[in-house]
C-alpha positions in Angstrom: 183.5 43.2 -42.7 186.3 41.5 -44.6 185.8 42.7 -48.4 186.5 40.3 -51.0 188.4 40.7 -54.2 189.0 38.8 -57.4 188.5 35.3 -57.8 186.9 35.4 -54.6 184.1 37.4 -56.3 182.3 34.5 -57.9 182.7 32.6 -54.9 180.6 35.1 -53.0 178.4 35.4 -55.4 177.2 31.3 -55.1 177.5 31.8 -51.6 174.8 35.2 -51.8 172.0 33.3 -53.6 172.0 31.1 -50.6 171.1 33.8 -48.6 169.8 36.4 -50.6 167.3 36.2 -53.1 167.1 38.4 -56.4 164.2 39.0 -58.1 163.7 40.3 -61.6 160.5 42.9 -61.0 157.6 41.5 -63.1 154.5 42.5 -60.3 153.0 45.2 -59.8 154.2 44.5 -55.9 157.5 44.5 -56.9 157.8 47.3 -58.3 156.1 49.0 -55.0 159.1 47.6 -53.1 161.7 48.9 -56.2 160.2 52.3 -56.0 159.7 52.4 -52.1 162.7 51.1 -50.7 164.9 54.4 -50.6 161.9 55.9 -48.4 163.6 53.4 -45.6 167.3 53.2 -46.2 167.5 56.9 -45.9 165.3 58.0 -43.2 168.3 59.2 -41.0 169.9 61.2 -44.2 169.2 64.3 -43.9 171.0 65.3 -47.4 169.1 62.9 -49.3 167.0 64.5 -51.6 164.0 61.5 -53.2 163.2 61.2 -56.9 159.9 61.8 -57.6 158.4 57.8 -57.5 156.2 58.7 -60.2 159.3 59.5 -62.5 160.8 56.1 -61.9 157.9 54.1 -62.5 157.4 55.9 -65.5 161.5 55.1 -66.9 160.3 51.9 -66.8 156.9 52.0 -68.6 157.0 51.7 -72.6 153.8 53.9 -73.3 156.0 57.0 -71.2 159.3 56.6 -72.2 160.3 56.8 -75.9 163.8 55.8 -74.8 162.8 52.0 -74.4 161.9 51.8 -78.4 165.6 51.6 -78.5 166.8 50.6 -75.2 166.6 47.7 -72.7 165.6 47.8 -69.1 165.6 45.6 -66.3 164.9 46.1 -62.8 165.9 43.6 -59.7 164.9 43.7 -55.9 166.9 41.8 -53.5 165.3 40.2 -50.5 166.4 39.0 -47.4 165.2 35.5 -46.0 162.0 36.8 -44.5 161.2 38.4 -48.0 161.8 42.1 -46.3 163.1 44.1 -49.5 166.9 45.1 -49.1 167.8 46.4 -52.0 167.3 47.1 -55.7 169.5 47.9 -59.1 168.2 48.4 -63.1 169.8 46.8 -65.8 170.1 49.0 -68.6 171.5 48.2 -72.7 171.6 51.4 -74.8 171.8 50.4 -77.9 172.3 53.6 -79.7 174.9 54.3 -77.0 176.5 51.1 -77.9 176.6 51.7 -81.2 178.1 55.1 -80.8 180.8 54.2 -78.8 181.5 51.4 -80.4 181.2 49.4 -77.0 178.7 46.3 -75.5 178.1 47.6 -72.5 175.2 47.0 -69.7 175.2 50.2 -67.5 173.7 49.7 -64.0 171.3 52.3 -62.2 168.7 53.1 -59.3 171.0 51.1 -57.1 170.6 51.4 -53.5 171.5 48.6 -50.6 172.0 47.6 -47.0 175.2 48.2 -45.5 175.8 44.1 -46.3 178.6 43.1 -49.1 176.3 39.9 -49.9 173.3 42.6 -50.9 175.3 44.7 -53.2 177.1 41.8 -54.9 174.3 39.6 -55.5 172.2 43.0 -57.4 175.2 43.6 -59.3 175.4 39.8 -60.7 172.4 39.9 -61.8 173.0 42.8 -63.8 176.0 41.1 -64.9 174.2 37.8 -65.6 171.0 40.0 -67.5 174.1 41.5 -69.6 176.2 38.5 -70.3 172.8 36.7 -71.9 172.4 40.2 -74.5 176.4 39.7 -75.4 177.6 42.4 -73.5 181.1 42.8 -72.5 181.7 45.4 -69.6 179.6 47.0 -66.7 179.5 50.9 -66.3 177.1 52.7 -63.6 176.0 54.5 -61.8 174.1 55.8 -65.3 170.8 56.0 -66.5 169.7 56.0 -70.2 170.6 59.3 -71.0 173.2 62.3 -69.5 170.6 64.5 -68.4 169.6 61.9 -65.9 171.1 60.9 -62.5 174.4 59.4 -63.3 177.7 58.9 -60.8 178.2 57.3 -57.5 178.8 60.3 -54.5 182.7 60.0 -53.1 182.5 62.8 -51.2 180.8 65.7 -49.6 178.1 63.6 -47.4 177.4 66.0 -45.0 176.2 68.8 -48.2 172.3 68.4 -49.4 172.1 66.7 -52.8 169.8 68.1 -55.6 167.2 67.1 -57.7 169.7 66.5 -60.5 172.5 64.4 -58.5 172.4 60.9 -56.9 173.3 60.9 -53.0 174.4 58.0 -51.6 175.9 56.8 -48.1 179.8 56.6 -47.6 179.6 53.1 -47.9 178.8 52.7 -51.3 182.1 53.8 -53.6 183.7 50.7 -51.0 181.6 48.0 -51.9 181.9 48.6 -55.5 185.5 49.0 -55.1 185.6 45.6 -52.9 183.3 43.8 -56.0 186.2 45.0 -58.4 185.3 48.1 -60.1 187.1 50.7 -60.9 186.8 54.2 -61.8 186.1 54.7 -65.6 184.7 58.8 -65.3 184.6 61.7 -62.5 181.9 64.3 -62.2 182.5 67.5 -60.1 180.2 70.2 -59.5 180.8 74.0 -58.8 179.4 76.3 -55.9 179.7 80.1 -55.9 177.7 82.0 -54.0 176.5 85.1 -56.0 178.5 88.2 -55.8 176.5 91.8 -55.8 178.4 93.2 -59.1 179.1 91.0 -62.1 183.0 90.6 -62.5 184.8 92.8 -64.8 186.0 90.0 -66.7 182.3 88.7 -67.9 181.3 92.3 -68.4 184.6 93.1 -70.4 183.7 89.5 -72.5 180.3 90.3 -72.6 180.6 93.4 -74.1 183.7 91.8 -77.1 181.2 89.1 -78.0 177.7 91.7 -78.7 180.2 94.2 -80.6 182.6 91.7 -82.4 180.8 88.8 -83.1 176.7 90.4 -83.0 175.7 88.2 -80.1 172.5 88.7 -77.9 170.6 87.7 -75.2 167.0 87.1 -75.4 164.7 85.4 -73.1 161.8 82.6 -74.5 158.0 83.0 -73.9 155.8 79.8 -72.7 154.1 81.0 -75.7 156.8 80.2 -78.7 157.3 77.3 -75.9 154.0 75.7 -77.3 153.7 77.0 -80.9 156.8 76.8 -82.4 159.8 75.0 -83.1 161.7 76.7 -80.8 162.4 74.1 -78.0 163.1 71.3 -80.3 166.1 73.9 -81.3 167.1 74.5 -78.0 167.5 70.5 -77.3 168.9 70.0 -80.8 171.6 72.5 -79.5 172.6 70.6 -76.5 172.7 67.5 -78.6 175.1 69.3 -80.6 177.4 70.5 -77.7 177.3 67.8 -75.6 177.5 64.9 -78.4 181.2 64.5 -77.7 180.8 64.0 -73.7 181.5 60.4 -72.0 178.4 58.3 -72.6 176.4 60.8 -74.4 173.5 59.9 -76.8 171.1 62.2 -79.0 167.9 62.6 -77.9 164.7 62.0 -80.9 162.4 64.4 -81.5 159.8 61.7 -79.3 162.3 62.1 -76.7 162.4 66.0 -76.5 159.1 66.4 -76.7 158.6 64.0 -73.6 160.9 66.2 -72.3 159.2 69.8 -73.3 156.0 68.3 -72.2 157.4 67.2 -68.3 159.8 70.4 -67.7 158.4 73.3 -69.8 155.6 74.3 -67.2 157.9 74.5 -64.5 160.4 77.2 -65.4 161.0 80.4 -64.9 161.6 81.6 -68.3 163.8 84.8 -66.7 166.0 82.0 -65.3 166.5 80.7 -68.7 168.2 83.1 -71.2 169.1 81.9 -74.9 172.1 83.8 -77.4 171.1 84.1 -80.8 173.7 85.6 -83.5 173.6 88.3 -85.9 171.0 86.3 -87.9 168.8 85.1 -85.2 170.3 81.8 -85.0 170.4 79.8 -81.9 173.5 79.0 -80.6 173.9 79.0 -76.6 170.9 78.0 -74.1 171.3 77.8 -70.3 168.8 76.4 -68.0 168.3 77.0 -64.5 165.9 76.7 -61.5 165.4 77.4 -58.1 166.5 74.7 -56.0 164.3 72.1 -55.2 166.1 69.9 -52.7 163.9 71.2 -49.6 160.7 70.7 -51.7 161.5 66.9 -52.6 162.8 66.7 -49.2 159.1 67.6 -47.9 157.8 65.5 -50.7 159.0 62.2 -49.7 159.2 61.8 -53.7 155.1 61.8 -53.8 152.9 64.6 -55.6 150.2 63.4 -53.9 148.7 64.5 -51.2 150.7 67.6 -50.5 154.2 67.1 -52.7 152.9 69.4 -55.4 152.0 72.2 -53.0 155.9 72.1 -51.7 157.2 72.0 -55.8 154.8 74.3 -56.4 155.9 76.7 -53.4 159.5 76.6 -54.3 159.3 77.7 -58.1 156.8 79.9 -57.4 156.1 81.6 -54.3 158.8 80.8 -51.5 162.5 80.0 -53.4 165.5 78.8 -51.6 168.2 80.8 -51.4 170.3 78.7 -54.0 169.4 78.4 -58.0 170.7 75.1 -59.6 172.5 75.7 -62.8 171.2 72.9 -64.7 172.5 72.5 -67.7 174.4 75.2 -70.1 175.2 74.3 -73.5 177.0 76.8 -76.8 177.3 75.3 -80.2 181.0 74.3 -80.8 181.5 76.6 -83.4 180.6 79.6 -80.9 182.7 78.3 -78.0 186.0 80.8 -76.3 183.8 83.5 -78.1 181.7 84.9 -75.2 178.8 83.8 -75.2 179.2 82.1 -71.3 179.9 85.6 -70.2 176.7 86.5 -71.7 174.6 84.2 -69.6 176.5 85.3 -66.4 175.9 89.2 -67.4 172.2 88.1 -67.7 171.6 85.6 -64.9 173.3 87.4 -62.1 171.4 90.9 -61.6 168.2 88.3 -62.0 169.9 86.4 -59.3 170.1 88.8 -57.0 166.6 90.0 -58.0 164.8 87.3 -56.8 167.0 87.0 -53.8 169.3 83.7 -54.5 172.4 84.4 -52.6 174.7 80.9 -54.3 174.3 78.7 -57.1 175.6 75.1 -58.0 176.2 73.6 -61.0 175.2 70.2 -62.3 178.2 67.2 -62.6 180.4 68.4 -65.2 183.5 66.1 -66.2 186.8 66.7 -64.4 188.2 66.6 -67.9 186.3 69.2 -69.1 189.3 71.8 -68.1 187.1 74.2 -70.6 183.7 74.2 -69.2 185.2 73.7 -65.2 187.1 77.1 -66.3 184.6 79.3 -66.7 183.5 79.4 -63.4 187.1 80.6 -62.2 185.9 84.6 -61.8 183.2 83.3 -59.5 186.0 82.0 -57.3 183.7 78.6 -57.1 184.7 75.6 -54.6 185.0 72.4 -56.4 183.8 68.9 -54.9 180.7 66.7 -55.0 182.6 64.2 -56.9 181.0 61.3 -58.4 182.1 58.3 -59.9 181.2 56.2 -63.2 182.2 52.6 -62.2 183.3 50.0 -65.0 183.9 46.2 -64.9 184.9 43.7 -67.6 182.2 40.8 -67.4 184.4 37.8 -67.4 183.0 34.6 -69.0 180.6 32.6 -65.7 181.0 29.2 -65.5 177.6 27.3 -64.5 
């Protein structure tokens, strides 16, 4: 397929509406085919791992996602001339992320497609088109509405199982976005290290400077000061903290977190998930992991219902893969270079081991982020995964 560049771009893109037709999602059938239509383009993937279709519906639904009280969303299915669904893309206008930044940007998400250059542009101008009418000035995406959510297009690495956590996509998507004119505004990477049977020296050296020097601890939470107190609004006001000055990132509301307490809480393993408090009990590192669930939402299909619980269910609690997903480890600024990583590693490993997991992969961390990528280095970790934040500047359309 000859790919198009340029001016050519908005050639092709009056040419696609002949052929393809893009519809904003406003029926309840719509949104079926919106929600449904990975189920077919992946069937022979074997290292696609599904969302869970109840949790996109619900990104889209105002009375289950606090985020839309200050952000815009807009979903699109493309069709083919028999009306056969062939792809899909969400708009989305952060306006607190806008204002942040200090940008007017549209971010684009949930896209998926048919090997078919006409598909993938005509989505993407109508994103472009949706964005244009709210003033907005540049395209970014892969991204959802926050950083904890899926975010990044997959260069690399096809032939490894994604995660719950991490978008997969086919080899053929990075072209066609880089055929439509984008180019590369961010790179995530992710780290793999399979456990060793003896924490380094280094952590436990580091470990040991940061209780004596500096009074830090380790302590793990209870589902009990889970529920009753204030405790896991802290923890997500400390990744707010850490991760405020991170590509894209916006501060989750209290309504937010506790959407977030309420969905997540119930499935940890609270051993999995240790916390360092200082000398006066104040919190000031958290890290949360899991087992991995990417057989489990493989089994799934992306449905609870009949028998996808029973699979989630069996993988937290009763039959674990072999590999724990390092979701998301966060130390208050003030407290970072002093330790308290080395903490989490002199905790989480012996547990590790305990419950059998034999490697461990981290969630998309920034290539920039020398600091946090570093920290992995005793593990001797191998490096890849690499995803891709597009951008395009959305050029003025003449009707």
């Amino acid at each position: 397929m000859m790919f198009l560049h340029g001016e050519n771009f908005s050639i092709l893109s009056r040419f696609v509406m002949e052929e393809v037709i893009v519809k904003e999602v406003q029926s309840r059938r719509e949104m079926d085919d919106f929600v449904r239509l990975p189920r077919r383009l992946y069937a022979d993937f074997p290292c696609y791992v599904p969302d869970l279709e109840s949790d996109v519906r619900n990104t889209f639904d105002v009375r289950r996602n606090s985020a839309l009280e200050f952000s815009d969303i807009r979903a699109f299915v493309a069709y083919d001339g028999s009306g056969r669904p062939v792809g899909r893309v969400a708009g989305i206008i952060n306006r607190r992320a806008n204002q942040k930044w200090g940008t007017r940007q549209v971010r684009f998400g949930f896209i998926e497609f048919e090997d078919d250059l006409r598909i993938s542009a005509a989505l993407l101008d109508a994103v472009a088109d949706w964005g244009r009418g709210q003033g907005m000035e540049e395209m970014v995406g892969p991204m959802a509405i926050f950083d904890f959510d899926k975010e990044g297009m997959l260069l690399e690495d096809f032939d490894r199982p994604g995660s719950s956590i991490t978008i997969y996509n086919p080899p053929y998507y990075p072209r066609h976005l880089e055929a439509l004119g984008f180019q590369k505004e961010v790179d995530w990477v992710q780290a793999h290290i399979e456990i060793p049977k003896q924490l380094p020296q280094r952590y436990a050296r580091t470990a040991a400077l940061a209780q004596e020097m500096f009074g830090l601890r380790v302590r793990k939470l209870t589902h009990k000061e889970l529920r009753e107190s204030d405790i896991g609004r802290r923890v997500f006001r400390l990744l707010n903290e850490a991760y405020a000055p991170l590509y894209g990132y916006t501060e989750l509301q209290d309504s937010q977190i506790d959407e977030y307490l309420a969905r997540y809480i119930p499935l940890l393993d609270l051993r999995m998930v240790p916390v360092v408090e200082n000398a006066e009990g104040e919190l000031v590192g958290v890290a949360i992991t899991m087992p991995s669930l990417t057989r489990a939402l493989q089994r799934s299909g992306g449905r609870l219902w009949p028998w996808g619980w029973f699979h989630l269910l069996r993988a937290l609690k009763w039959k674990r893969e072999d590999k724990a997903d390092l979701y998301l480890v966060a130390v208050r600024p003030d407290y970072q270079g002093l330790g308290v990583n080395a903490l989490f590693f002199a905790d989480l490993l012996p547990i590790y081991n305990k419950l059998g997991f034999k490697q461990a992969e981290t969630g998309p961390q920034l290539e920039t982020n020398l600091k946090e990528l570093s920290q992995w280095k005793p593990l001797h970790p191998t490096v890849g995964k690499r995803r891709r934040c597009y951008k395009k500047i959305l050029t003025w359309k003449e009707e």
